[in-house]
N, C-alpha and C positions, 0 to 999 in steps of 0.2 A: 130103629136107626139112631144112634151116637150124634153126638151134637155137632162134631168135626164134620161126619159123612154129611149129615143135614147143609150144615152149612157149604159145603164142595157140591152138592147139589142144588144147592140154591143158586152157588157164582155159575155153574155150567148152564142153568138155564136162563140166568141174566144175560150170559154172553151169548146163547142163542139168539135172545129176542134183539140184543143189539146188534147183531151180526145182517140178521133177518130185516129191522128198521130202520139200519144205517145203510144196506142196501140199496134199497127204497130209494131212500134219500137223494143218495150220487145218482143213481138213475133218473128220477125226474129231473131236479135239478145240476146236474154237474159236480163234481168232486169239490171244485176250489172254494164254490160258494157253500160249501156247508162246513161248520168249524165241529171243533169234539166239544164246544160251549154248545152250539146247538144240538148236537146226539145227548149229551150230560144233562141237558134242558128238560129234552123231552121223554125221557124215564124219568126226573125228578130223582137225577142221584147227579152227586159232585163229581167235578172233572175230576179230580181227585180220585175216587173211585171208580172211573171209566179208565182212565190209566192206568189203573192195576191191574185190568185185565185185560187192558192194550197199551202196548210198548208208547204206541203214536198212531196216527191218522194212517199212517201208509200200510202199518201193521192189518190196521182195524180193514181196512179197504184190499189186502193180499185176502183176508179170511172171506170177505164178502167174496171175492170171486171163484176161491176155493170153494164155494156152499152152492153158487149156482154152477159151477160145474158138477158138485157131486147131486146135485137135483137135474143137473139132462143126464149124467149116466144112468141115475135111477128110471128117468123118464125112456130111455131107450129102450134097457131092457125090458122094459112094460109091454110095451108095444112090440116091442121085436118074439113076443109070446103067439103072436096070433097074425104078425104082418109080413109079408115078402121086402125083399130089400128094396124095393123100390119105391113101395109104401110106407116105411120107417123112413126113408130119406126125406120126402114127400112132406109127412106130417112131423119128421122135424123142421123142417121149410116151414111151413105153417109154424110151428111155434116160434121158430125164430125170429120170425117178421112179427109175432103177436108183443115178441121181445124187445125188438128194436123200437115200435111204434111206441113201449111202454118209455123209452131212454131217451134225452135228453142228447141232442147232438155236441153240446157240453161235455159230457161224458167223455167221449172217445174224444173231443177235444184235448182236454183236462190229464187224463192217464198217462199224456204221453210225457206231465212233467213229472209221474213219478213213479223212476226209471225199477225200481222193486217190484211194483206192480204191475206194470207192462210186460216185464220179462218175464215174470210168472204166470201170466196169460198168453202169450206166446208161448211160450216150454210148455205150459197147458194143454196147447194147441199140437205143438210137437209133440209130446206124449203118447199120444192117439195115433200116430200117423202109421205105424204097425198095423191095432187094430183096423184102422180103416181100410187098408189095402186088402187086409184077409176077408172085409165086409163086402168088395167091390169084387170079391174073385169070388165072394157065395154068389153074386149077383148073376155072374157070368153062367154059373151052373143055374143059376135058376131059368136063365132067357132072355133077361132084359141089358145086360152091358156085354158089348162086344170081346171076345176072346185076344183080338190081337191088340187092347190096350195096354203101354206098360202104368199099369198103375202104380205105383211107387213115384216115375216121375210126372204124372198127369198129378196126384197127387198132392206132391211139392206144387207143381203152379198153382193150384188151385187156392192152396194157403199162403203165398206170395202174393197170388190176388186181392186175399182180403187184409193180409196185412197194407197194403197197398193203397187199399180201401180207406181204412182207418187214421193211416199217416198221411194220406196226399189231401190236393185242396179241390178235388174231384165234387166232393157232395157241396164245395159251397158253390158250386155252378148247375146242380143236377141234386133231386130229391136223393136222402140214404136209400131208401128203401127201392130206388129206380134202379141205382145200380147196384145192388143188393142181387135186387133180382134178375140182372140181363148177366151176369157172372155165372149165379148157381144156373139157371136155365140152358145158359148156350153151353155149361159144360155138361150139363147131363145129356142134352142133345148129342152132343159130340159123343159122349163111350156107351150110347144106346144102341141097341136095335131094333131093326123095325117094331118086334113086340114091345120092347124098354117104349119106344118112343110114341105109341100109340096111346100106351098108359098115360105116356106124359101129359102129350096133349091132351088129355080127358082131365086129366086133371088141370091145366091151364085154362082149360073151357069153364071150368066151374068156379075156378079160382078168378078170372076175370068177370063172372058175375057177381064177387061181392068184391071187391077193391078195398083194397086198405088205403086208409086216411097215409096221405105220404108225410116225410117231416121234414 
């Protein structure tokens, strides 16, 4: 390898790891409180050089959420190798709440003042909402979601809900992960059937024996 290639491989994997630790970061603690003096800090490289390979903060923070989305599409498909659709939904449940318990109610605070990254988690969000309607009609063939759902518009509320979630002052009165949970829940109840819904509850049963720390 040429010293040019070396070096264009060295910045692509610098910007991974800052990609990966500036993550981190916003998640425990909230966006506003972390500056790019502290991401520049803690690899031991000048803001100066953190800037080269991010525009800005808001840049560096669009990529962080670009990277955990393409780490649950990876995680999907994994799973969806060997799981029914209602056990990929299920154990993305579980990751999610493994996700949220891991973030910083700061966070979803925080994002909302920066309006780049917001939108791009939304449209994110939107993106998907093709594939998901074609995931909720395998389900239908499978047993567990009922035939006469129009999924497409169950759908929409459902991401209206959590945009909802995120904007309103709902969790400063009531734990995130409380109503986190009674949204996905009572909507999977609703486009179930009997069999969808048996699963459920079995899985609620087990999931209410180990309870997540709320935040």
């Amino acid at each position: 390898m040429n010293e040019p290639a070396r070096q264009a491989a060295a910045r692509r994997e610098l910007k991974e790891k800052i990609i990966e630790a500036a993550g981190q970061l916003f998640a425990e603690h909230g966006i506003k409180s972390i500056t790019m003096d502290d991401i520049a800090a803690s690899f031991g490289i000048s803001k100066r050089t953190l800037y080269e390979v991010f525009a800005d903060k808001e840049t560096l923070l669009i990529e962080c959420i670009r990277h955990e989305m393409e780490a649950e599409k990876a995680y999907m498909q994994e799973i969806s190798e060997s799981c029914n659709v209602l056990e990929i939904l299920l154990k993305r449940y579980q990751r999610s709440i493994e996700r949220y318990h891991a973030t910083s109610r700061r966070f979803f605070e925080d994002i909302q003042k920066y309006p780049r990254a917001y939108e791009f988690l939304k449209n994110g969000n939107n993106r998907t909402t093709e594939d998901a309607v074609n995931f909720f009609r395998e389900g239908v063939r499978q047993g567990f979601f009922r035939e006469d759902v129009h999924f497409p518009i169950v759908n929409h509320l459902l991401r209206a809900q959590m945009d909802i979630l995120m904007e309103s002052d709902l969790c400063k009165t009531y734990p995130f992960l409380d109503v986190y949970e009674s949204i996905m829940f009572t909507f999977l109840r609703g486009i179930s059937t009997p069999k969808g819904a048996v699963a459920l509850d079995e899985f609620i049963c087990e999931y209410r024996k180990h309870p997540q720390e709320k935040n």
